[in-house]
PAMARLUM-172556 format. One record per atom (N, C-alpha, C, O): residue in one letter; x, y, z. Coordinates in steps of 0.02 Angstrom, whole numbers, plus 50000, padded with zeros to 5 digits. Example, Ala and Ser with C-alpha at 12.3 -4.5 7.8 and 13.67 -1.06 7.14 Angstrom:
REM residues 2
- rest  xx  yy  zz
- a  50660  49716  50390;
- a  50615  49775  50390;
- a  50660  49835  50390;
- a  50712  49834  50423;
- s  50642  49888  50354;
- s  50684  49947  50357;
- s  50645  50002  50394;
- s  50670  50057  50402;
This chain:
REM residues 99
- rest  xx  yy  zz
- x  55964  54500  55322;
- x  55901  54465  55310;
- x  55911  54419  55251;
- x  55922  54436  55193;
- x  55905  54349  55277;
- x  55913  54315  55196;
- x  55832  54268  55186;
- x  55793  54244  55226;
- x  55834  54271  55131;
- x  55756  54224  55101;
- x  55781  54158  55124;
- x  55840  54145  55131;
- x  55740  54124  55132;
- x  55757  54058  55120;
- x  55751  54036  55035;
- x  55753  54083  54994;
- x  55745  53982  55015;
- x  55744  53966  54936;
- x  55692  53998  54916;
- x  55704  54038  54871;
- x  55616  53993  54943;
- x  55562  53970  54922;
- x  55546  54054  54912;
- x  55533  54084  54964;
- x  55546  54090  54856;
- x  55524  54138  54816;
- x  55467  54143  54801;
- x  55461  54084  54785;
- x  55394  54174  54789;
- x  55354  54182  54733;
- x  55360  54250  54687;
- x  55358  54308  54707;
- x  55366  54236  54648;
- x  55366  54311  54589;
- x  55302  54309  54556;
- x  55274  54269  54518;
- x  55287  54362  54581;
- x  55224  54396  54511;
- x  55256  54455  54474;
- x  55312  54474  54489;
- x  55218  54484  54422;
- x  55248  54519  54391;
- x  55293  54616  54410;
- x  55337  54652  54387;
- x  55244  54615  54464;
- x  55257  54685  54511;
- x  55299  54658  54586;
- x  55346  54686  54614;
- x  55270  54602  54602;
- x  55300  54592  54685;
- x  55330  54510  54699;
- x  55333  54465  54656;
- x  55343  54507  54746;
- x  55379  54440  54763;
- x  55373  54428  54814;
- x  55370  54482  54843;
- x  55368  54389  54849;
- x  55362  54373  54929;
- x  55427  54318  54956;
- x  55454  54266  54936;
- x  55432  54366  55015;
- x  55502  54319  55020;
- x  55457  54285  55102;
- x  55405  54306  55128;
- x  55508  54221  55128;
- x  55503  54206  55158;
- x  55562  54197  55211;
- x  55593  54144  55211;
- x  55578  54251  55258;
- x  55636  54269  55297;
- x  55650  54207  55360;
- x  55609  54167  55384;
- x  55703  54215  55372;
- x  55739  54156  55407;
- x  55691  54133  55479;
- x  55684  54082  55512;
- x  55665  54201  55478;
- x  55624  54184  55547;
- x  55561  54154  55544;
- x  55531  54146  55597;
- x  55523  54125  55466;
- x  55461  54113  55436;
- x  55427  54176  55433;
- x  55370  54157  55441;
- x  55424  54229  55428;
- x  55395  54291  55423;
- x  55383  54287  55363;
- x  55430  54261  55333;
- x  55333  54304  55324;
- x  55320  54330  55261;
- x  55321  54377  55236;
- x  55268  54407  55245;
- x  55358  54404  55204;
- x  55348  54481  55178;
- x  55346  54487  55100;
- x  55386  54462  55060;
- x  55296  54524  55088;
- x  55281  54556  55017;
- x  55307  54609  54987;
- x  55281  54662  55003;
- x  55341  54610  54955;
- x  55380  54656  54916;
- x  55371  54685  54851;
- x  55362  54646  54804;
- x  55373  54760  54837;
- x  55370  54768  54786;
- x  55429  54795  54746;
- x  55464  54843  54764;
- x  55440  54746  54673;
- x  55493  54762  54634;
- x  55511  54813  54620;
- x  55480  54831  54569;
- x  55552  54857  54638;
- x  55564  54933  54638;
- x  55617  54964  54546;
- x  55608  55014  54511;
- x  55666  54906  54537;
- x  55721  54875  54464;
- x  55742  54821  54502;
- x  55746  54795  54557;
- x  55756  54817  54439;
- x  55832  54748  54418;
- x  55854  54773  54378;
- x  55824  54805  54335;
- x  55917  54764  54384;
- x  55956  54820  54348;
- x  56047  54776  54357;
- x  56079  54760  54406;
- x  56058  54769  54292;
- x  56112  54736  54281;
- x  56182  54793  54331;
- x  56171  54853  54341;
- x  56256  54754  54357;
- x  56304  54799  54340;
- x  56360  54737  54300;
- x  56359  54675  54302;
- x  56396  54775  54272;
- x  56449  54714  54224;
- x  56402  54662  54205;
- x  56352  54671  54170;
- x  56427  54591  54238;
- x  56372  54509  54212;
- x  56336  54491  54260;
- x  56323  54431  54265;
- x  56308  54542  54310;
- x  56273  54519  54365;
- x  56223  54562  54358;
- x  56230  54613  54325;
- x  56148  54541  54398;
- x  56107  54575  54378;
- x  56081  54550  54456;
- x  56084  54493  54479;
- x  56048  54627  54496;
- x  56014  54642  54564;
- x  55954  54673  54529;
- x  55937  54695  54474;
- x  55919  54658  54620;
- x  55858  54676  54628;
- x  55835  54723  54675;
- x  55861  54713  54729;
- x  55797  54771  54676;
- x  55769  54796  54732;
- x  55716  54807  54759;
- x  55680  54837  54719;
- x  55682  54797  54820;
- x  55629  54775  54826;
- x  55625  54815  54886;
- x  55676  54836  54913;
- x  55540  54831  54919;
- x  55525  54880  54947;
- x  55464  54851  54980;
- x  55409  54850  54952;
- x  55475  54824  55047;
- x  55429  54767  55096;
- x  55347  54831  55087;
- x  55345  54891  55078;
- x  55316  54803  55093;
- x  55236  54833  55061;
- x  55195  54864  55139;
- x  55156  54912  55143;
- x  55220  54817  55198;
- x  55213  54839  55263;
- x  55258  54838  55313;
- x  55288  54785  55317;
- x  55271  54874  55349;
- x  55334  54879  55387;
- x  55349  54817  55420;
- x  55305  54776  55432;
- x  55416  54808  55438;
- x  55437  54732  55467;
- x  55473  54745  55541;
- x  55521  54783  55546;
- x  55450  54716  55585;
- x  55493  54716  55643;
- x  55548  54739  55653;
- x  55583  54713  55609;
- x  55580  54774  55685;
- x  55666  54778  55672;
- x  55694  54825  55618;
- x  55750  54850  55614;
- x  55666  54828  55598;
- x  55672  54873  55536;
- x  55652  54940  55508;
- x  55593  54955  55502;
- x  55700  54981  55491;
- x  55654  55058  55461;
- x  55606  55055  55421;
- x  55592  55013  55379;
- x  55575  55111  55439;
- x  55492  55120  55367;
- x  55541  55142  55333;
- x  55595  55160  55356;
- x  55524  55143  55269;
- x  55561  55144  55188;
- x  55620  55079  55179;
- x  55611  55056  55122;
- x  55655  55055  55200;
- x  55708  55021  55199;
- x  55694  54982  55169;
- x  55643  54951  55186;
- x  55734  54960  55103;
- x  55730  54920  55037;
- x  55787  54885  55062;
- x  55833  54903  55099;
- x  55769  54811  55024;
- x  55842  54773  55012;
- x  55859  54773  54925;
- x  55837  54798  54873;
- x  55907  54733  54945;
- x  55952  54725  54870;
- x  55981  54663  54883;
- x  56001  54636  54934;
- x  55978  54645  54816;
- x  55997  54546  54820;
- x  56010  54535  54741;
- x  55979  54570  54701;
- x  56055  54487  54716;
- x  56067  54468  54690;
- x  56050  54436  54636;
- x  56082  54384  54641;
- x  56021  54433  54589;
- x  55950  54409  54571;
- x  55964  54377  54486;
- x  55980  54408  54435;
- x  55949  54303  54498;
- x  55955  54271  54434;
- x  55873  54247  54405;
- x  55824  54243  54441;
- x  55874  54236  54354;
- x  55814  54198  54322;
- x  55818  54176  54258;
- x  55844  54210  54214;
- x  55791  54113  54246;
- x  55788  54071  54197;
- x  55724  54085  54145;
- x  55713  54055  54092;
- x  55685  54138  54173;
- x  55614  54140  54135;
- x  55557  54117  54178;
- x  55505  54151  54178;
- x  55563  54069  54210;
- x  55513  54038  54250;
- x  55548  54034  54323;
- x  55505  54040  54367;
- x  55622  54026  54354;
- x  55624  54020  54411;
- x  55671  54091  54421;
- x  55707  54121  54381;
- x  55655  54101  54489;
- x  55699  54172  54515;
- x  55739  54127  54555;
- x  55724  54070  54573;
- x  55800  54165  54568;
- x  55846  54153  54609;
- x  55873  54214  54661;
- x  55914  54249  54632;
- x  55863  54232  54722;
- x  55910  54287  54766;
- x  55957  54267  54782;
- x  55958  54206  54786;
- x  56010  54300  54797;
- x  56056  54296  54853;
- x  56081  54351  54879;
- x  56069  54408  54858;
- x  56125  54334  54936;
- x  56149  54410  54956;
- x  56226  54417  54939;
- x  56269  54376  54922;
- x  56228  54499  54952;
- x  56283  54518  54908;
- x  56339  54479  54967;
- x  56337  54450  55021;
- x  56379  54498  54925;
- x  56453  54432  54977;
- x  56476  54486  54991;
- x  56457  54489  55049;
- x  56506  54537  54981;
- x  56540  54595  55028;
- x  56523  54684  55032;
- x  56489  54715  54992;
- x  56545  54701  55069;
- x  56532  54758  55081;
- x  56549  54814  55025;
- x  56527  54871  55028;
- x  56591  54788  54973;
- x  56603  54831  54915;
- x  56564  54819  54878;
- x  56558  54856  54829;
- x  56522  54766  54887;
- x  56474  54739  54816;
- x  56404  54779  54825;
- x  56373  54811  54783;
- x  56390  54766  54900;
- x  56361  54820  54933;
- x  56335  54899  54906;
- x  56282  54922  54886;
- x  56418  54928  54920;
- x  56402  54993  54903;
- x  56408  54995  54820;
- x  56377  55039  54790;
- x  56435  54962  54796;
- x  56404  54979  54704;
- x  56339  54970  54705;
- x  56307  55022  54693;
- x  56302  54912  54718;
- x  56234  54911  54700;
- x  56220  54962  54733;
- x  56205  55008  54695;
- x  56218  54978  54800;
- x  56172  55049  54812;
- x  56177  55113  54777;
- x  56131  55153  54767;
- x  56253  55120  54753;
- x  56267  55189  54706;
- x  56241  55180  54652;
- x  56203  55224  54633;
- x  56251  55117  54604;
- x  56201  55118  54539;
- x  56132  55115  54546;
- x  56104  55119  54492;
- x  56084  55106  54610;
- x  56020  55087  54595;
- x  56018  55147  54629;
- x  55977  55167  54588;
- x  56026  55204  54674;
- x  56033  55285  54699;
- x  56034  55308  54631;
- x  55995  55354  54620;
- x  56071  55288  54579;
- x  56082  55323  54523;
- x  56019  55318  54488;
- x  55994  55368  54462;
- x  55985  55249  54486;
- x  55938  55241  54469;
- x  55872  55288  54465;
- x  55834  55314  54423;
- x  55882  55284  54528;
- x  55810  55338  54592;
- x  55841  55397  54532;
- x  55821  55392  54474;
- x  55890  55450  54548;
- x  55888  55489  54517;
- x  55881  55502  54431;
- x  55860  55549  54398;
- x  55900  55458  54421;
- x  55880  55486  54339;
- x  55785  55457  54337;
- x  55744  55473  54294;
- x  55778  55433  54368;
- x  55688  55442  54361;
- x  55656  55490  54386;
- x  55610  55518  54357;
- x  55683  55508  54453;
- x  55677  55583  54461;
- x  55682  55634  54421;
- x  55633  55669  54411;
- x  55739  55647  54393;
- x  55767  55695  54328;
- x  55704  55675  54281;
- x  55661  55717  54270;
- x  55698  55615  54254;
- x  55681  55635  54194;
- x  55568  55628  54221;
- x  55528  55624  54174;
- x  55551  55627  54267;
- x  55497  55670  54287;
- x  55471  55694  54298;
- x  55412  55689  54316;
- x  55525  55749  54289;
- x  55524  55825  54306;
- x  55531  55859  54219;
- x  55530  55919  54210;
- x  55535  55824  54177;
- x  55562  55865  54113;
- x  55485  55858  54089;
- x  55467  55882  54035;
């Protein structure tokens, strides 16, 4: 699934606009740096065609302050880091709201 350019960000959600013109609303789940790159994850607000209920993406995610930027990850290794660090994520918020 890729956005086309045209982003809106508010401070909780973003709306992307998917290749097919579909609109979907998303809510910012982190951004969360690894090394000098910094992703996003986002969590469609109503289910989408084609797609599992719960199923988040992850994208690439730059910003200047005022403009966002996505993209998608370029390979399948880049892939599974972001999902193991932002899984890691899920869990230490878990852990620590439970203490």
């Amino acid at each position: 699934m890729n956005p086309n350019t045209e982003v809106i960000y508010t401070e909780d959600t973003i709306t992307l606009y998917l290749d097919n013109n579909v609109e979907v609303e998303c809510d910012i789940l982190a951004i969360f740096p690894i090394k000098q790159q910094f992703y996003i994850a986002l969590m469609p607000q109503k289910e989408i065609e084609g797609y599992e209920p719960g199923e988040y993406f992850l994208y690439r995610y730059q910003s200047d302050g005022e403009n966002i930027e996505l993209s998608d990850l370029e390979s399948e290794a880049e892939l599974e880091a972001v999902e193991d660090k932002f899984e890691e994520l899920l869990d230490e918020e878990e852990f620590n709201s439970m203490k």
